[in-house]
C-alpha positions as CSV (number, residue, x, y, z in Angstrom):
1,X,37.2,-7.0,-40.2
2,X,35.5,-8.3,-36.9
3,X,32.0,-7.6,-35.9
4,X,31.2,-9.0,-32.4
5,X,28.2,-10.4,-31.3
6,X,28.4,-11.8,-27.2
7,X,25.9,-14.6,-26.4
8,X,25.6,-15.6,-22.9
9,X,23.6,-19.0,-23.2
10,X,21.9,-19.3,-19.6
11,X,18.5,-21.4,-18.4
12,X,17.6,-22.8,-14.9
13,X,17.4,-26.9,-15.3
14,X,20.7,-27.1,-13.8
15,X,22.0,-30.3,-12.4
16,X,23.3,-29.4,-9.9
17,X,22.5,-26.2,-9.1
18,X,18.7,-25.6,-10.3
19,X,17.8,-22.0,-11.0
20,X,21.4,-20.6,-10.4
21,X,21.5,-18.3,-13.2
22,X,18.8,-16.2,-10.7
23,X,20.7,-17.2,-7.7
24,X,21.5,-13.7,-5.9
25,X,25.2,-12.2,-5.3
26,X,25.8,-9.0,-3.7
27,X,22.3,-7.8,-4.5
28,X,22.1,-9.0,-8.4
29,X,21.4,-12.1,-9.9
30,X,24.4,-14.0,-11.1
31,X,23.3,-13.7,-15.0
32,X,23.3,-10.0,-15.1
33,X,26.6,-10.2,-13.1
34,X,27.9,-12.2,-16.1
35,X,25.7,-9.4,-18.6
36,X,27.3,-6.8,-17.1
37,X,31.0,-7.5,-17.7
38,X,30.6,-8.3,-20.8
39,X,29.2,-4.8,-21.6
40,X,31.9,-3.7,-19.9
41,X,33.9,-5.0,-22.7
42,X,32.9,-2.9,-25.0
43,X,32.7,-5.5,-27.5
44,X,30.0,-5.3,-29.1
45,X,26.1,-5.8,-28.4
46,X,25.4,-8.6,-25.9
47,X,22.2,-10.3,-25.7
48,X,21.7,-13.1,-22.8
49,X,20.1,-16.5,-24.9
50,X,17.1,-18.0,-22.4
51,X,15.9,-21.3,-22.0
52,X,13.4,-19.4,-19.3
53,X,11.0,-16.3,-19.6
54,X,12.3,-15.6,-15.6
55,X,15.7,-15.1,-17.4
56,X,14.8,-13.4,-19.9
57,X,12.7,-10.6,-17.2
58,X,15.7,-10.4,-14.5
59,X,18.3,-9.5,-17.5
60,X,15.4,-7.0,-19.2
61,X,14.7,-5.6,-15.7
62,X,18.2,-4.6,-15.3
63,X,18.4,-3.0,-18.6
64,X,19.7,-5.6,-21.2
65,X,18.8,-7.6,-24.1
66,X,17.2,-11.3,-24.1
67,X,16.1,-13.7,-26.2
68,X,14.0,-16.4,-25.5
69,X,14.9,-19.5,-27.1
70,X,14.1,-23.1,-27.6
71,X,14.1,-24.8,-23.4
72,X,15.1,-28.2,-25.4
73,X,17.8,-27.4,-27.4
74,X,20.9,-29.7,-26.4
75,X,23.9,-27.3,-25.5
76,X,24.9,-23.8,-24.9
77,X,26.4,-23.7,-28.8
78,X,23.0,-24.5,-29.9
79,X,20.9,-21.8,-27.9
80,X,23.5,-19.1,-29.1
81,X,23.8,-19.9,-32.5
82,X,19.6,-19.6,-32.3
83,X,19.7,-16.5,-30.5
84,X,22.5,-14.9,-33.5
85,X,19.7,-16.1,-35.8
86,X,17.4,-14.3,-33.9
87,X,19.1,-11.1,-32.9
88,X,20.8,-10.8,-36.2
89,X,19.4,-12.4,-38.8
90,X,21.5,-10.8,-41.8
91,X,24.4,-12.2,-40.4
92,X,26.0,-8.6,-40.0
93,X,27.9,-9.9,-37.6
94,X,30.2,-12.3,-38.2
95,X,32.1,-13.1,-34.6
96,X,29.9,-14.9,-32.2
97,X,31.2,-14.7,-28.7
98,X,30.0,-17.5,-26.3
99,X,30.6,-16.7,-23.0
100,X,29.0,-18.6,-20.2
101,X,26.3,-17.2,-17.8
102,X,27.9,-18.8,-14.5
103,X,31.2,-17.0,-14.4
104,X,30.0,-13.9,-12.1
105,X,33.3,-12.7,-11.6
106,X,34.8,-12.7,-15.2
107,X,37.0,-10.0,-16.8
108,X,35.6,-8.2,-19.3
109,X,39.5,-7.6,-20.6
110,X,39.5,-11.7,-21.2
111,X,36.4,-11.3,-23.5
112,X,38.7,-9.0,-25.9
113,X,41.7,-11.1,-25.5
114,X,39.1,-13.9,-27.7
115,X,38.5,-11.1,-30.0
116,X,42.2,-10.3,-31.0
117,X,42.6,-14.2,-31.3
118,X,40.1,-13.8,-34.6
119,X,41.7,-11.3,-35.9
120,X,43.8,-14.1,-37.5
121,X,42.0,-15.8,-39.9
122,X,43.8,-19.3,-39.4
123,X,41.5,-20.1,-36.4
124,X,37.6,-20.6,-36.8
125,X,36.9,-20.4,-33.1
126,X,39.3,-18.7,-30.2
127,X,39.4,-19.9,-26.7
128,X,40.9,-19.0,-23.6
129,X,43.5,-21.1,-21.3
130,X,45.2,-20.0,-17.8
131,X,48.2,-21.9,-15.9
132,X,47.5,-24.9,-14.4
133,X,48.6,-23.7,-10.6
134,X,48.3,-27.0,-8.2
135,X,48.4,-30.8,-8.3
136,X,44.3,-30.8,-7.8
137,X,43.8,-29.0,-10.5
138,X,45.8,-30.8,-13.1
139,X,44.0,-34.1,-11.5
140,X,40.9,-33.0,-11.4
141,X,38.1,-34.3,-14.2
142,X,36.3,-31.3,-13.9
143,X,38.9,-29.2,-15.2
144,X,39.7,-29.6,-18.7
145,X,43.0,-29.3,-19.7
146,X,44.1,-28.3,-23.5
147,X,47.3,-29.6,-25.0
148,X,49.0,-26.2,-26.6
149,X,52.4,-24.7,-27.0
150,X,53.3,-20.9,-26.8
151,X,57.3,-21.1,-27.7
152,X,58.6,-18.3,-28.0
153,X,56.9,-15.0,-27.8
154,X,53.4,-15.8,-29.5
155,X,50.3,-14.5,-28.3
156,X,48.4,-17.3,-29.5
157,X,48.7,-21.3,-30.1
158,X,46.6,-23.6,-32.1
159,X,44.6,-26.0,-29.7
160,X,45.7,-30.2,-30.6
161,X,43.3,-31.8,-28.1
162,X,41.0,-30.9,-24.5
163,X,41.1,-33.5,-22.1
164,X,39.8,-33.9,-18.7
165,X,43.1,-35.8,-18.1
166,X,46.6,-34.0,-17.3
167,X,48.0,-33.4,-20.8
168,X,51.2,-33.0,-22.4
169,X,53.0,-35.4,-20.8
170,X,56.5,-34.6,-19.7
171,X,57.7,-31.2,-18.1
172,X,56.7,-27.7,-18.6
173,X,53.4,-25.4,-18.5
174,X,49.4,-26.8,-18.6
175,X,46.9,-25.0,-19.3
176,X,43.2,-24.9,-17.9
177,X,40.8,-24.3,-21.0
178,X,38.6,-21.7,-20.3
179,X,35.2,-22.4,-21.7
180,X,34.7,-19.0,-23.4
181,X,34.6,-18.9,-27.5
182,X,34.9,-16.8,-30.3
183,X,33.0,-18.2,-33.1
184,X,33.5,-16.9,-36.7
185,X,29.7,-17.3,-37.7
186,X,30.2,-20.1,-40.6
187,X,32.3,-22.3,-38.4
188,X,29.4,-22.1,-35.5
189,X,26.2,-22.8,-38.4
190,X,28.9,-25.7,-39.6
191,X,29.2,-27.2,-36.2
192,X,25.8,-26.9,-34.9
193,X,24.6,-28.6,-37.7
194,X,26.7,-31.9,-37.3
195,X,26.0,-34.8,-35.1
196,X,28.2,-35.6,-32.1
197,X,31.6,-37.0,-33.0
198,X,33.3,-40.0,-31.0
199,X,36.0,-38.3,-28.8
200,X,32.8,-35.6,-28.1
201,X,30.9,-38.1,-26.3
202,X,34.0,-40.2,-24.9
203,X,35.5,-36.7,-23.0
204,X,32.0,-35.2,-23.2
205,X,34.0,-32.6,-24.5
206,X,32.0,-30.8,-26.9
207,X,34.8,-28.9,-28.4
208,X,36.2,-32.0,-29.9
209,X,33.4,-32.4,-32.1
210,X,35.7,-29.1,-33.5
211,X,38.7,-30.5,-33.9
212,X,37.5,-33.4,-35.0
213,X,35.8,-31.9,-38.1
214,X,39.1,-30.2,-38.8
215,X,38.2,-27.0,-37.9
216,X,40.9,-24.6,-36.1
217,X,41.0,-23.7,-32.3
218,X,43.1,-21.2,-31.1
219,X,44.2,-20.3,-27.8
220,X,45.3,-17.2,-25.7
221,X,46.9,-16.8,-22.4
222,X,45.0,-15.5,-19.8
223,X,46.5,-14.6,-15.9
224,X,43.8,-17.2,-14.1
225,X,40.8,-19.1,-14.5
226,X,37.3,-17.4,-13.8
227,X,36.0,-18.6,-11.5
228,X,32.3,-20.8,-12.0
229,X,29.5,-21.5,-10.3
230,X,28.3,-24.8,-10.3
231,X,27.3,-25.7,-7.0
232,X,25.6,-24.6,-2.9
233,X,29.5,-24.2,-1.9
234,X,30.7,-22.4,-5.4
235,X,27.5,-20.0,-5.0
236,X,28.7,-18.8,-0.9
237,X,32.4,-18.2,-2.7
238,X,30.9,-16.2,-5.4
239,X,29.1,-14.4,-2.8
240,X,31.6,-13.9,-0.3
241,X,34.3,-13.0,-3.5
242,X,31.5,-10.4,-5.0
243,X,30.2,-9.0,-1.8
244,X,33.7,-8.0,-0.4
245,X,34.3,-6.2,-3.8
246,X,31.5,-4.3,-3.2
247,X,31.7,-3.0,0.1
């Protein structure tokens, strides 16, 4: 049986976008954007992990749940697997869904396509992947590309290897890893608790700290990639995309 938990890991010392997860769309600030699809899907409870009290009061102003956790922990993984700890300290839950705060215009039916994925117990974490659709995409760094096979008619594949180059080689499909995850709860408190591995740091790809450890990834076919917010000219598309849908 699957219990969901959804995380959304957020805080404002962003790179390259500082303070975006408050950055306003269409009248809302992008977290509670993100916080509010994934309540839309129905899930189970969703609590918004904070780096920031400012987080933590935009996401409790419009009516959710935030925790506010350590500002120096190292990666999204860690500040969700803190805020489970937190939230739900018998561990009555034992799927932790990662999704990440700067998708504003996610799905909320891709958050349960990562839930059916666990209700296999082969995997230890689910992920999602869409089509690779152009030549930039499959060139660019920035998107990471996952090598897996769907043959036939199966709903979901076992993840080999993420790379920020274009992989398989030869022809047919690649797929754009979608940086959403379904934890089961062990395999999250495993991974958390072991040092970055060597392909991690050469890809800077911590999902290969996963694989790496032998643990199973599986993936699921989604139509398209959400789209993400990471900088000035990604936050006017998000605004243009949300306010249109809106008026």
């Amino acid at each position: 049986m699957v219990s969901p938990l959804v995380v959304i890991p957020a805080r404002l010392a962003s790179t390259r976008l500082p303070g975006k997860p408050l950055a306003d769309i269409a009248g809302l600030p992008m977290i509670v954007h993100v916080l509010n699809a994934a309540l839309a899907a129905a899930i189970g409870p969703v609590v918004v992990a904070a780096a920031d009290q400012a987080i933590c009061d935009a996401v409790t102003r419009a009516g959710g749940m935030a925790v506010l956790t350590d500002p120096d922990l190292p990666s999204g993984s860690d500040r969700v697997w803190q805020a489970a700890c937190r939230i739900d300290p018998a561990g009555t839950h034992d799927l932790i869904v990662n999704l990440q705060g700067d998708l504003p215009t996610f799905r909320p039916q891709d958050l349960r396509a990562v839930v059916d994925i666990m209700r296999e117990d082969r995997f230890d974490i689910g992920t999602l992947v869409a089509p690779v659709t152009s030549e930039a995409e499959k060139n660019a760094a920035s998107v990471v590309k996952v090598a897996c096979d769907f043959s036939g008619a199966q709903a979901h594949a076992p993840a080999l290897y993420f790379s920020r180059q274009s992989i398989p080689w030869g022809d047919g499909p690649l797929w754009h890893h979608v940086g959403v995850y379904g934890w089961r709860r062990a395999a999250l408190a495993q991974f958390v608790g072991m040092a970055p591995s060597g392909l991690e740091k050469r890809e800077n790809l911590e999902q290969l700290r996963a694989l790496e450890s032998g643990m199973r990834i599986g993936c699921t076919r989604i139509q398209a990639a959400p789209f993400g917010v990471d900088t000035p000219d990604d936050l006017e598309r998000a605004r243009s995309i949300l306010g249109a849908a809106n008026r």
